[in-house]
Backbone as CSV, one residue per row, in Angstrom:
resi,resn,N_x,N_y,N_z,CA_x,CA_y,CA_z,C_x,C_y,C_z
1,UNK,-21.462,-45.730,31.632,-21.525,-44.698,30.587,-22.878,-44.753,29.889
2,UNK,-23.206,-43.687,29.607,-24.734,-44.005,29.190,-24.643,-44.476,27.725
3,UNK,-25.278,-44.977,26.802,-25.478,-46.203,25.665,-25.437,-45.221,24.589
4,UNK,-26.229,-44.521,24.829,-25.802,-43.145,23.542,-24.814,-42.517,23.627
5,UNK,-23.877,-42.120,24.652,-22.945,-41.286,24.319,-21.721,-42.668,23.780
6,UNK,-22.168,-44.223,24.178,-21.154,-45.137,23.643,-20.893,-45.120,22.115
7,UNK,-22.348,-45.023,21.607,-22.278,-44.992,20.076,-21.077,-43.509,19.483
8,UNK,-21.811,-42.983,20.272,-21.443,-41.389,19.185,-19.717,-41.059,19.306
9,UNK,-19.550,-41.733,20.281,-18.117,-41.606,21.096,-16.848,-43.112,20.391
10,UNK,-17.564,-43.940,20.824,-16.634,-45.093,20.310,-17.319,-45.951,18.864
11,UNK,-17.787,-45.327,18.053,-18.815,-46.660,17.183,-18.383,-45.232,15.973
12,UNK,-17.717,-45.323,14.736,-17.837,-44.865,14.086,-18.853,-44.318,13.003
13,UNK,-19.183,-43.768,12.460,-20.687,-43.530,11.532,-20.904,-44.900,11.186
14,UNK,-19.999,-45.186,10.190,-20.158,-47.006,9.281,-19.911,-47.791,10.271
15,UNK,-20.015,-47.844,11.404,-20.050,-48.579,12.160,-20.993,-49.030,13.316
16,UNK,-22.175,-47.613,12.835,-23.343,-47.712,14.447,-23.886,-48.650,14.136
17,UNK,-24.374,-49.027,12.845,-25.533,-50.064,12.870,-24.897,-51.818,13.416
18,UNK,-23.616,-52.199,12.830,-23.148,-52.996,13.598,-22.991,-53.095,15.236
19,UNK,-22.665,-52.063,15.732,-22.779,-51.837,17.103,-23.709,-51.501,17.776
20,UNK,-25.090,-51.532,17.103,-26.236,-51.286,17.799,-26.968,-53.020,17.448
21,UNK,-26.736,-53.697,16.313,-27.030,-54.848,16.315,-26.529,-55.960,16.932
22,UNK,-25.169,-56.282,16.913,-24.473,-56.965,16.980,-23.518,-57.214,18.300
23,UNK,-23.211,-56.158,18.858,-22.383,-56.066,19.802,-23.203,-55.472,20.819
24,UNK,-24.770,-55.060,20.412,-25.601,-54.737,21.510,-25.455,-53.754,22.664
25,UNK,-24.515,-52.126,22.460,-24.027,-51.864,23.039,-24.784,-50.814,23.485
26,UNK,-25.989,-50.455,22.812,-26.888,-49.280,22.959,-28.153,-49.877,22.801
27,UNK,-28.968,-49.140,23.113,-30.536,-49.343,23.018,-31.267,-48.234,21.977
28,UNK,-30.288,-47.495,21.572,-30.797,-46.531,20.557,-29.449,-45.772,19.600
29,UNK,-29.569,-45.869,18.299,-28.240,-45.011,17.533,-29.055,-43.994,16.913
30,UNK,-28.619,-42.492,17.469,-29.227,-41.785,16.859,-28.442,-40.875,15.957
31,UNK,-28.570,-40.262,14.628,-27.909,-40.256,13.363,-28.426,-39.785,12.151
32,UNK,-27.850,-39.515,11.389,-28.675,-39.250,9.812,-28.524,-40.908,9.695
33,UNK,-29.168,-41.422,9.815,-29.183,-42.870,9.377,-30.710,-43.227,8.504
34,UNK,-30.467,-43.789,7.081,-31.051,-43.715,6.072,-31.999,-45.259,6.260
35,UNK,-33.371,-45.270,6.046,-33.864,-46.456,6.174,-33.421,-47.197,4.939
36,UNK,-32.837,-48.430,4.856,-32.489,-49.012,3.992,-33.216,-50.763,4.005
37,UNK,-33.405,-51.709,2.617,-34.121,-52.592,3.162,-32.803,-53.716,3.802
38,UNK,-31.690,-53.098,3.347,-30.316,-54.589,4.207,-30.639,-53.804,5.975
39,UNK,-30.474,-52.728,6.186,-30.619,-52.478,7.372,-31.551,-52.932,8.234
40,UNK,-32.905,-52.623,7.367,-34.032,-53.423,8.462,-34.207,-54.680,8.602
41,UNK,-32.825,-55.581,8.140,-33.085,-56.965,8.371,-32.302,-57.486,9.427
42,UNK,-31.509,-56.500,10.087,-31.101,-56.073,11.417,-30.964,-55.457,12.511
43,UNK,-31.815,-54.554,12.262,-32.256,-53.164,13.433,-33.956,-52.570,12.769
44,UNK,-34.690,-51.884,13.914,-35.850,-51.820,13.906,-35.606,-50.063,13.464
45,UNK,-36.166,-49.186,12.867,-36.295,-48.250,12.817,-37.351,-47.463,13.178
46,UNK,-37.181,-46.211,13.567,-38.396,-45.463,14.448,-38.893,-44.753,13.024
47,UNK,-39.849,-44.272,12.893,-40.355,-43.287,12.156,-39.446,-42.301,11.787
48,UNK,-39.238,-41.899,10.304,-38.742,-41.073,9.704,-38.743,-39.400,10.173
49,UNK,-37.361,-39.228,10.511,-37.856,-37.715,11.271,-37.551,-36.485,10.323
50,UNK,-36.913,-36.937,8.701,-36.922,-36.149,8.285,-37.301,-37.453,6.754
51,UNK,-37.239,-36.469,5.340,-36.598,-37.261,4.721,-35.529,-36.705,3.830
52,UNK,-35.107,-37.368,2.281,-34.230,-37.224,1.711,-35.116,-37.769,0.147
53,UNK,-34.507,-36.696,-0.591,-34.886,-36.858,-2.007,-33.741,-36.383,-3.242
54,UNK,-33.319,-37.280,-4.201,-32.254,-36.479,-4.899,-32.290,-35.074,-5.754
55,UNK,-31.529,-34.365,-5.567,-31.820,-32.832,-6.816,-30.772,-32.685,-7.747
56,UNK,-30.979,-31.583,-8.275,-29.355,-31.681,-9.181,-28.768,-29.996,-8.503
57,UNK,-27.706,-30.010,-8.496,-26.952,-28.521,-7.925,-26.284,-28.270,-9.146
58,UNK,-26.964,-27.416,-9.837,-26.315,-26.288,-10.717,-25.855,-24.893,-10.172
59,UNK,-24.776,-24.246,-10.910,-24.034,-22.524,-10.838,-25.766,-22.229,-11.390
60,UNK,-26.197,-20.941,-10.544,-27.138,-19.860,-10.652,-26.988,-19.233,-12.127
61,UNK,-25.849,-19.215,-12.685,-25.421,-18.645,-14.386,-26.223,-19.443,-15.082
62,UNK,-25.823,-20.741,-15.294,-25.978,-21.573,-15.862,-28.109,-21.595,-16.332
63,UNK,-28.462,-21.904,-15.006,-30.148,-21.888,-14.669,-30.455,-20.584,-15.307
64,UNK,-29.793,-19.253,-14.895,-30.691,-18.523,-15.488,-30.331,-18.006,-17.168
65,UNK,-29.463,-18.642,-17.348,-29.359,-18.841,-18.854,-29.724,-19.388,-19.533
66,UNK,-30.726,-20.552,-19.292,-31.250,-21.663,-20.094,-32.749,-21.918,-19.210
67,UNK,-33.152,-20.903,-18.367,-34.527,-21.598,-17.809,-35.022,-22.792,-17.585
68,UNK,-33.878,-23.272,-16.472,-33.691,-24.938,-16.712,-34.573,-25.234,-14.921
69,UNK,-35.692,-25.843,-15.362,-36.443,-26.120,-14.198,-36.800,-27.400,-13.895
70,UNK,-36.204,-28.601,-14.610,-36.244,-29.646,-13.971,-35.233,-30.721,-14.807
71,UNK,-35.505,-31.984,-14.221,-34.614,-32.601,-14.469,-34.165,-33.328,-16.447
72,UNK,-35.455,-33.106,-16.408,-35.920,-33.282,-17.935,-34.621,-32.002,-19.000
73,UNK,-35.264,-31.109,-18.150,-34.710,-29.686,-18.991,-33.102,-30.190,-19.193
74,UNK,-32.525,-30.089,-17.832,-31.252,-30.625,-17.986,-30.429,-31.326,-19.027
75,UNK,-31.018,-32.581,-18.733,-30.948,-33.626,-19.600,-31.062,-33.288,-21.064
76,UNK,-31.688,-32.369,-21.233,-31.675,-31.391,-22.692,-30.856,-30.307,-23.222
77,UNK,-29.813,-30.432,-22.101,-28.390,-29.519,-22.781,-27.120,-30.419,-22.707
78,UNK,-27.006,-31.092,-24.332,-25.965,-31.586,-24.789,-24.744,-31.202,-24.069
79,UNK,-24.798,-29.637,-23.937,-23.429,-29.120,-23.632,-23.162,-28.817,-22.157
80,UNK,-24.153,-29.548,-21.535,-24.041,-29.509,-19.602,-23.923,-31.071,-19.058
81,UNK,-22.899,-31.704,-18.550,-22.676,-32.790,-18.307,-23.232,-32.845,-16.942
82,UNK,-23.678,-34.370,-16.623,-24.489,-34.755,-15.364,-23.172,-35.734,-14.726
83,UNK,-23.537,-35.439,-13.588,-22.480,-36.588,-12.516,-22.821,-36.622,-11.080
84,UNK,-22.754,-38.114,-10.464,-22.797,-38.072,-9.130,-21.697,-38.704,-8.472
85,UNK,-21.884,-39.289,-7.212,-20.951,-39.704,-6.480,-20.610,-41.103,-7.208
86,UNK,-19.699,-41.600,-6.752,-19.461,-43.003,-7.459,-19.647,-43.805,-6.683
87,UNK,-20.222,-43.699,-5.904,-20.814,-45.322,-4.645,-22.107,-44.512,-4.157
88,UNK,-22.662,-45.476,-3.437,-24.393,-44.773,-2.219,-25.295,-45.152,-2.931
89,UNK,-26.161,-44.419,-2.072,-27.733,-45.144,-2.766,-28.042,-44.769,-3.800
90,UNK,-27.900,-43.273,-3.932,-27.819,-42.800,-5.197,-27.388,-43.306,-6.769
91,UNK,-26.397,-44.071,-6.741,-25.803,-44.639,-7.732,-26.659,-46.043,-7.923
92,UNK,-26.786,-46.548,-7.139,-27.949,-48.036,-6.790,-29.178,-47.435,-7.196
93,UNK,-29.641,-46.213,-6.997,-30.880,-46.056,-7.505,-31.334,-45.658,-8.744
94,UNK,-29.817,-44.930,-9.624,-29.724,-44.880,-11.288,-29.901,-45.919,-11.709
95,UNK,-28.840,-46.812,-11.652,-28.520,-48.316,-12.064,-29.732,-48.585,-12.010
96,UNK,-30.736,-48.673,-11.459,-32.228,-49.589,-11.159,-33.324,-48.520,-11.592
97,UNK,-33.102,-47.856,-12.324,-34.227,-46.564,-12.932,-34.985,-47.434,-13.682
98,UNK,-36.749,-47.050,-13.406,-37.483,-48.017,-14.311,-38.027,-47.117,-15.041
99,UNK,-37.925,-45.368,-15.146,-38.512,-44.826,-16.473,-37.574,-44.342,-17.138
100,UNK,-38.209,-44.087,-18.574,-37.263,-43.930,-19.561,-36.512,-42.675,-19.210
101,UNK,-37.007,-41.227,-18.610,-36.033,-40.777,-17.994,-35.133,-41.179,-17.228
102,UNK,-35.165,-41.848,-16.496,-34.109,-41.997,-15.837,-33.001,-43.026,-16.125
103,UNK,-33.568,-43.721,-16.900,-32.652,-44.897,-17.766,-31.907,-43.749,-18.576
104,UNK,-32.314,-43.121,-19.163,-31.668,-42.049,-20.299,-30.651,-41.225,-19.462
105,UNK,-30.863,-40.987,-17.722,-29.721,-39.987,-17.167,-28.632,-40.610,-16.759
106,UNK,-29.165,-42.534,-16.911,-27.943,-43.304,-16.412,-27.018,-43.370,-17.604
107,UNK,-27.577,-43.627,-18.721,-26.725,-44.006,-19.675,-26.032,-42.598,-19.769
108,UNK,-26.488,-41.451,-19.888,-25.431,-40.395,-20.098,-24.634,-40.026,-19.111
109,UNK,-24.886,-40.207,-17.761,-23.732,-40.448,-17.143,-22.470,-41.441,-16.842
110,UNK,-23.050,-42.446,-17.499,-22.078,-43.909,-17.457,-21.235,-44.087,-18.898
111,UNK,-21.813,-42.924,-19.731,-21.389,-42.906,-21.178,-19.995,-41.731,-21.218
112,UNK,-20.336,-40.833,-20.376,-19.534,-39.497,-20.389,-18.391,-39.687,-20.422
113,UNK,-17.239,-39.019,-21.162,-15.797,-39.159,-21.328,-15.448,-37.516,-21.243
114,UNK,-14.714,-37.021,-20.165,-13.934,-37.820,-18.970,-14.915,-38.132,-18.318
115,UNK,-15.239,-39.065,-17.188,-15.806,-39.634,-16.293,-16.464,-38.218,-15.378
116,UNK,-17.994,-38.244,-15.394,-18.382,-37.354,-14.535,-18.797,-37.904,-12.873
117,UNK,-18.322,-38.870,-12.793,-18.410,-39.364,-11.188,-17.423,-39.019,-10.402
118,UNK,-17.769,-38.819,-9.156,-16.904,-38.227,-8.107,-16.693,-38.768,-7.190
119,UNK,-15.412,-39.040,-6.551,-15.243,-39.550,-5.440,-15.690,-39.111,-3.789
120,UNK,-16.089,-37.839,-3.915,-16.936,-36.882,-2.965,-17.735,-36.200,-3.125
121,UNK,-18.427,-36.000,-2.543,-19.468,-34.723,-2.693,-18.702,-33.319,-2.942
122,UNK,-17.856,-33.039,-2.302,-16.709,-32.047,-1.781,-15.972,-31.954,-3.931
123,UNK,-15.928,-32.998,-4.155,-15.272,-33.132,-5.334,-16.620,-32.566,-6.205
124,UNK,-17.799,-32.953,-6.547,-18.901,-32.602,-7.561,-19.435,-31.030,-6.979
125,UNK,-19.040,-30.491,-5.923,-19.423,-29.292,-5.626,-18.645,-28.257,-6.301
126,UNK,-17.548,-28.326,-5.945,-16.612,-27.680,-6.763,-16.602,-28.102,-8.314
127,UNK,-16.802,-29.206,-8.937,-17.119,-29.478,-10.304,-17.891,-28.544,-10.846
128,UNK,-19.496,-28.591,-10.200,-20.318,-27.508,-10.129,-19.986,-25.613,-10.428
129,UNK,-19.286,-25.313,-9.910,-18.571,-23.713,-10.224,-17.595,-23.897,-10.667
130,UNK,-17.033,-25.013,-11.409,-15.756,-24.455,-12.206,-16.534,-25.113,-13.725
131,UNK,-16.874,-25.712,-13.806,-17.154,-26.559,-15.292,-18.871,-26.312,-15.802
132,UNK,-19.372,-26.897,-17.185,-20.653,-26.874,-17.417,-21.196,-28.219,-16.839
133,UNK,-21.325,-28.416,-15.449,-21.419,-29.677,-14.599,-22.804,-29.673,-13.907
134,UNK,-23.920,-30.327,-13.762,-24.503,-30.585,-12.737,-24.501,-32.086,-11.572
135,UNK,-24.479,-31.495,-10.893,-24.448,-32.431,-9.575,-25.367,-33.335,-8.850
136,UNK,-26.297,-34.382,-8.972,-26.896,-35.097,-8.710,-26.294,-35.958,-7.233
137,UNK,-27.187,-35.164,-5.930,-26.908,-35.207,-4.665,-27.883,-35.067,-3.779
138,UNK,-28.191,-35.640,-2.688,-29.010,-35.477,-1.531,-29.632,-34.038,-1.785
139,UNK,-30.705,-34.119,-1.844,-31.722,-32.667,-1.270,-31.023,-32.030,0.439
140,UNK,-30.842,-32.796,0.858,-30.479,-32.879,2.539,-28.936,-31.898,2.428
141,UNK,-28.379,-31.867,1.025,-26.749,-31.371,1.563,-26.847,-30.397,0.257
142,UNK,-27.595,-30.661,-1.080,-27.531,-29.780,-1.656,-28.438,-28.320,-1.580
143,UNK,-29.654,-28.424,-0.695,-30.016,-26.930,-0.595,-29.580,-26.073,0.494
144,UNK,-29.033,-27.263,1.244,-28.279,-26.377,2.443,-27.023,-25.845,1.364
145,UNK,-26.478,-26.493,0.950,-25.259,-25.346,0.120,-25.658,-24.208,-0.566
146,UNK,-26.768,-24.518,-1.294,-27.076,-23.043,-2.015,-27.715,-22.114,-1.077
147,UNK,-28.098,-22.282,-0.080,-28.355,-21.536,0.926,-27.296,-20.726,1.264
148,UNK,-26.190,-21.012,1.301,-24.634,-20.558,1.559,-23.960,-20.312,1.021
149,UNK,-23.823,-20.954,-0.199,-22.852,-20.762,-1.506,-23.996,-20.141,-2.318
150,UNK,-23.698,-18.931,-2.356,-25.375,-18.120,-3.113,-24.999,-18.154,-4.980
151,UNK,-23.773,-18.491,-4.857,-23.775,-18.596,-6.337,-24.319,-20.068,-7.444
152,UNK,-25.126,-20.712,-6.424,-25.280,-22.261,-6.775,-27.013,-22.370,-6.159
153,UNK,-26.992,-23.182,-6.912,-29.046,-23.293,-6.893,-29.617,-24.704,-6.765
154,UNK,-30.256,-25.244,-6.074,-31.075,-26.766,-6.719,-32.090,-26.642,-7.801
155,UNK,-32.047,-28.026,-8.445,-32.987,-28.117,-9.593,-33.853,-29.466,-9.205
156,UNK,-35.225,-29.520,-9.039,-36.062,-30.580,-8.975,-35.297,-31.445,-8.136
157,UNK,-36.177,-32.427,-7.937,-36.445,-33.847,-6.889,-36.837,-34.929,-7.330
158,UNK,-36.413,-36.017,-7.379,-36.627,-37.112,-8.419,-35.833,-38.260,-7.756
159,UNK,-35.988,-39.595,-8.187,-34.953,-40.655,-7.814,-35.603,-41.685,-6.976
160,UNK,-35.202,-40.891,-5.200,-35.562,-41.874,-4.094,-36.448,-40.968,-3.435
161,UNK,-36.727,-41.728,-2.883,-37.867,-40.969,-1.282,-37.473,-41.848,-0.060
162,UNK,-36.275,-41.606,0.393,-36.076,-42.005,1.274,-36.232,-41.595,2.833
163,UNK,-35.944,-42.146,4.317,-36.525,-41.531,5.010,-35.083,-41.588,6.350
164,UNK,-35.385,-40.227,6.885,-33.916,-40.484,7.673,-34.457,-40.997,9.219
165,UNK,-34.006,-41.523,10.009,-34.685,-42.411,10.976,-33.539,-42.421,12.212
166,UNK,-34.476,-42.854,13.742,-33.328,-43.649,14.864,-33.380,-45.165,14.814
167,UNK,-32.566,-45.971,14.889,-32.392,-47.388,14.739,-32.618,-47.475,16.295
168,UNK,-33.324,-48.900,16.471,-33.153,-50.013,17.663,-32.880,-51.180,17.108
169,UNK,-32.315,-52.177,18.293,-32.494,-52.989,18.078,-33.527,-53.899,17.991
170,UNK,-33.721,-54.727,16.872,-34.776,-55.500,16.790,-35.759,-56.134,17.966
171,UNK,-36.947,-55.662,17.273,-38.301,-55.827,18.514,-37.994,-55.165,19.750
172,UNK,-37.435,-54.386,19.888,-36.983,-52.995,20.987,-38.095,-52.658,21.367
173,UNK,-38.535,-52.703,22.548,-40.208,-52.015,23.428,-40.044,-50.548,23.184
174,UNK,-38.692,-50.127,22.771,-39.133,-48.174,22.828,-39.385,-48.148,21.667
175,UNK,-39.407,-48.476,20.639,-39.886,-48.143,19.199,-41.594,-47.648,18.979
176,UNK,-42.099,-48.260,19.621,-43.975,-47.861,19.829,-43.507,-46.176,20.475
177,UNK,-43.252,-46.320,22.006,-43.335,-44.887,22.491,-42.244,-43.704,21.988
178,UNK,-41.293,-44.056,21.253,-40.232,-43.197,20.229,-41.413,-42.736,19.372
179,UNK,-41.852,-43.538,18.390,-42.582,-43.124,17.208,-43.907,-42.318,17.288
180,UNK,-44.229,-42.665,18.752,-45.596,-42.033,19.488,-44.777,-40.606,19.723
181,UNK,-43.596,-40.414,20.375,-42.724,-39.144,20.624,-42.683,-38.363,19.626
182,UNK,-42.542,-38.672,18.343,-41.854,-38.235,17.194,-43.012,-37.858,16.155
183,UNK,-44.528,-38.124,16.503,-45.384,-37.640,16.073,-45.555,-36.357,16.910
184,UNK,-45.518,-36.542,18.403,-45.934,-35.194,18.728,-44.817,-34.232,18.090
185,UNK,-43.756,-34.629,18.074,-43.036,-33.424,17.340,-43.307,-32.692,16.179
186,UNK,-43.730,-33.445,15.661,-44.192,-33.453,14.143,-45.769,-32.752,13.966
187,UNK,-46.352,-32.935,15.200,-47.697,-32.097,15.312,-47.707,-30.735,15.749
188,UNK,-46.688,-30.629,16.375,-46.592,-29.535,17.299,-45.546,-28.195,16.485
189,UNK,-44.814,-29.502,15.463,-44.111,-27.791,14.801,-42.708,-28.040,15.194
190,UNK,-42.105,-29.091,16.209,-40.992,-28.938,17.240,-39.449,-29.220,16.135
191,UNK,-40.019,-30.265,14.917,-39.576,-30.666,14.125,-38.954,-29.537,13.287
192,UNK,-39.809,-28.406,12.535,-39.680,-27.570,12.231,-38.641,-26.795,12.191
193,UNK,-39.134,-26.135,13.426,-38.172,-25.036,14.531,-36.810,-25.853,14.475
194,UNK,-36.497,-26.956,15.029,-35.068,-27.348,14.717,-34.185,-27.350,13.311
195,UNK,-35.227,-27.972,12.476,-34.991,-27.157,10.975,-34.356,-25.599,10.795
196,UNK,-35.354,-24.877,11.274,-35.129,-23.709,11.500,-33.981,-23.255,12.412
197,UNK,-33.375,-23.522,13.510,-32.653,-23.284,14.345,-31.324,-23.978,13.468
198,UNK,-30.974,-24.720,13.128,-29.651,-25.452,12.875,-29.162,-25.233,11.457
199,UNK,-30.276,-24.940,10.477,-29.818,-25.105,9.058,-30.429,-23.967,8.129
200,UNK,-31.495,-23.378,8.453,-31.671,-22.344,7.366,-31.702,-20.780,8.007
201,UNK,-31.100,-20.628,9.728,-31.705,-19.426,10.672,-30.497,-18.353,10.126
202,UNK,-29.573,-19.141,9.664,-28.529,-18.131,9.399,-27.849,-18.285,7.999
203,UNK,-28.859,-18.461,7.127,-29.056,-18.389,5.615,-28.459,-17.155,5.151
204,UNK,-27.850,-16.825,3.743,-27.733,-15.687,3.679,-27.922,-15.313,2.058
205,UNK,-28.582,-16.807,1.579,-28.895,-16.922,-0.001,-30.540,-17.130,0.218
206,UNK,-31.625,-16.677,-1.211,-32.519,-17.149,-0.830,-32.825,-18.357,-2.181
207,UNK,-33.307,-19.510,-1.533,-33.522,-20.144,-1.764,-34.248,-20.930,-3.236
208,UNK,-34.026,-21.692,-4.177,-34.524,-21.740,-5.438,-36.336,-22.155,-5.116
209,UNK,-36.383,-22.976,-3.919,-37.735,-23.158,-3.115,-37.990,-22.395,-2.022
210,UNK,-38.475,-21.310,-2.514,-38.781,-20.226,-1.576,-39.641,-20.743,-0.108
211,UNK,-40.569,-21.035,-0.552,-41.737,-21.692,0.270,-41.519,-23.014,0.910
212,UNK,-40.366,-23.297,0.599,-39.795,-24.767,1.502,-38.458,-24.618,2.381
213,UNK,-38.779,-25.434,3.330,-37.885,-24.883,4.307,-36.516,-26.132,4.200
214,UNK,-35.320,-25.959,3.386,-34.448,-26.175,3.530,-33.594,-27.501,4.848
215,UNK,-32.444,-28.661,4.240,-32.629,-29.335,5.297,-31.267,-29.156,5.779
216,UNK,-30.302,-29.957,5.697,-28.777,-30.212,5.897,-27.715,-29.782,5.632
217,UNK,-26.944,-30.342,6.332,-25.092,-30.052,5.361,-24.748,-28.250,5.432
218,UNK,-23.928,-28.275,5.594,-22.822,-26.989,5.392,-22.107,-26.448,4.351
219,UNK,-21.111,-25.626,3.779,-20.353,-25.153,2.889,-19.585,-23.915,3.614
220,UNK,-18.405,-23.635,3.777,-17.499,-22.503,3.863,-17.463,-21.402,2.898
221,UNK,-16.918,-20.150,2.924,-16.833,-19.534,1.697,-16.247,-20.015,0.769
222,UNK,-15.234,-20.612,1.258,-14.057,-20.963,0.055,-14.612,-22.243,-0.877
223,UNK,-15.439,-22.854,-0.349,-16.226,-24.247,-0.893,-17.286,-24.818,-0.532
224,UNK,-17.528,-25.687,-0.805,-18.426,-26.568,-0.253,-18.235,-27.611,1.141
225,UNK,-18.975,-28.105,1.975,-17.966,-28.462,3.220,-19.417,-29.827,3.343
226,UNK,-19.584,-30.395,2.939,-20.382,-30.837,2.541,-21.361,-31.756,3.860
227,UNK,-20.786,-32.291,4.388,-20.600,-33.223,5.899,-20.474,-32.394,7.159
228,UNK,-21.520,-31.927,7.779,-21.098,-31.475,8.738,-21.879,-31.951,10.089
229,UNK,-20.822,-33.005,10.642,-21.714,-34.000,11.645,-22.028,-32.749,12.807
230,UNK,-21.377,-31.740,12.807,-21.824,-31.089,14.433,-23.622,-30.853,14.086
231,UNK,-23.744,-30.207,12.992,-25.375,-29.670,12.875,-26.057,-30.986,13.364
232,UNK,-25.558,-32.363,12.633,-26.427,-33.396,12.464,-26.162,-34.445,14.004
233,UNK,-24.962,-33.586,14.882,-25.435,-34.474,16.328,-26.291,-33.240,16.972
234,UNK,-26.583,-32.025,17.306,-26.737,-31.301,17.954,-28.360,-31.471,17.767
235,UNK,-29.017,-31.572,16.343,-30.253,-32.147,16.151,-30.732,-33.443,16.911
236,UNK,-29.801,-34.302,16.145,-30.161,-35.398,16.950,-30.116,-35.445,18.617
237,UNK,-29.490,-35.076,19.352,-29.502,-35.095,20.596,-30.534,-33.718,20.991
238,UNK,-30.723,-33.161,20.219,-32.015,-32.426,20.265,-33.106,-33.469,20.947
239,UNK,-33.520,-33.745,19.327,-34.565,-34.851,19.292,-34.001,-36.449,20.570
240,UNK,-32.776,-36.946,21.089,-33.011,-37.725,22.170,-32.758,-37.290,23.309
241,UNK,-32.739,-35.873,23.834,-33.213,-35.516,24.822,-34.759,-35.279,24.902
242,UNK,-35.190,-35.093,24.581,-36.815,-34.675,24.151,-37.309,-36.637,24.234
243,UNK,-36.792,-37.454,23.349,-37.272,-38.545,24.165,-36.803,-39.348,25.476
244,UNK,-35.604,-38.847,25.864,-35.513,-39.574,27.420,-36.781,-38.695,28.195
245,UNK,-36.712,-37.295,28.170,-37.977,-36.843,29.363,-39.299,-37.317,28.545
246,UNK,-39.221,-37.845,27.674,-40.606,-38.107,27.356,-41.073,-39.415,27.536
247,UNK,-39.935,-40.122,27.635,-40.292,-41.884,28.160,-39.984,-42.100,29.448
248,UNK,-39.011,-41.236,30.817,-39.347,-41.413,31.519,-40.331,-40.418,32.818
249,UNK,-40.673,-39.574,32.066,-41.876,-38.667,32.722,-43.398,-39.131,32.328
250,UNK,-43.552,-39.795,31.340,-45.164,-40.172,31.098,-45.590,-41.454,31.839
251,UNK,-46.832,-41.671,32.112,-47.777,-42.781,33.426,-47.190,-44.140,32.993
């Protein structure tokens, strides 16, 4: 069976990086998989093929009622409560805020009564259009929603700069010619176009970043749908077909 379809098939999401380290069952997990520093002390990562930055998802009412353009602004309406997920990096990366903004967005979210943390994304989306709520979530899942859910908008980028990546296993010989692969993509535009093809081609909101091209995640009419692994294997096996003919067709 070939090593990639083992992962995607038998190795659950929370489970590739163990099974690409440990049980050695692949030579490559390919994934929204987030460079993290516990991860790289067990698997090698290729170059970042996209990244990830946090925003806040406000109702479109709300923004254009208060000319609220960043995260600061926010934070300046007493009467609009902030909340994120209640576990992830995200929450690890409040907790550890070293400017006074962001120390100031932890304490008002850790202060809030009722509790503005969510057990899903799926849960703070819908928070979002029913309440005076903003949502502090992946750039990667929140502009793909307002892309779709046209009644909902992103606000600024702030937090992490993280980078989404393919794992090997440690000191792996394809990691040099992957990352050599993954530049030409990246030179050529190829990167792009898949952007374009999977997540913003059939948009039907326009965008609070006009001039930026939109990354992840899904939403239905009825909600938010927040997770949607088909976009995020069909990319990825995008991008590792493009490196099998490219590592075994070159001298």
């Amino acid at each position: 069976m070939n090593l990639l379809y083992y992962l995607l098939y038998f190795c659950t999401f929370n489970q590739i990086i163990f099974c690409l380290s440990f049980l050695k069952k692949a030579s490559l997990a390919a994934g929204p998989l987030l460079i993290t520093e516990h991860r790289q002390k067990v698997v090698d990562f290729t170059e970042p093929f996209m990244r990830m930055r946090a925003t806040l998802l406000l109702r479109k009412s709300i923004l254009n009622a208060g000319s609220l353009t960043s995260l600061r602004d926010v934070l300046g309406r007493p009467d609009l409560k902030i909340g994120t997920l209640e576990k992830g990096i995200l929450l690890r990366a409040l907790k550890n805020g070293n400017t006074t903004l962001l120390r100031t967005l932890w304490r008002s979210i850790r202060e809030s009564k009722p509790s503005t943390f969510t057990s899903s994304n799926e849960e703070g989306i819908e928070r979002v259009r029913t309440e005076n709520y903003a949502f502090i979530l992946p750039d990667t899942i929140a502009e793909y929603v307002a892309l779709r859910a046209c009644d909902l908008v992103t606000v600024d980028k702030f937090l992490v700069d993280e980078g989404y990546a393919m794992a090997l296993p440690l000191s792996s010989p394809w990691k040099y010619p992957i990352d050599n692969a993954l530049g030409t993509l990246r030179k050529t535009g190829y990167l792009d176009k898949l952007y374009h093809k999977w997540w913003t081609r059939n948009s039907s909101c326009e965008t609070i970043y006009p001039n930026k091209m939109p990354r992840i995640y899904s939403s239905t009419n009825a909600g938010a749908r927040t997770c949607d692994w088909t976009l995020w294997t069909r990319h990825v096996l995008y991008l590792a077909v493009f490196f099998v003919r490219y590592l075994t067709t070159r001298d």
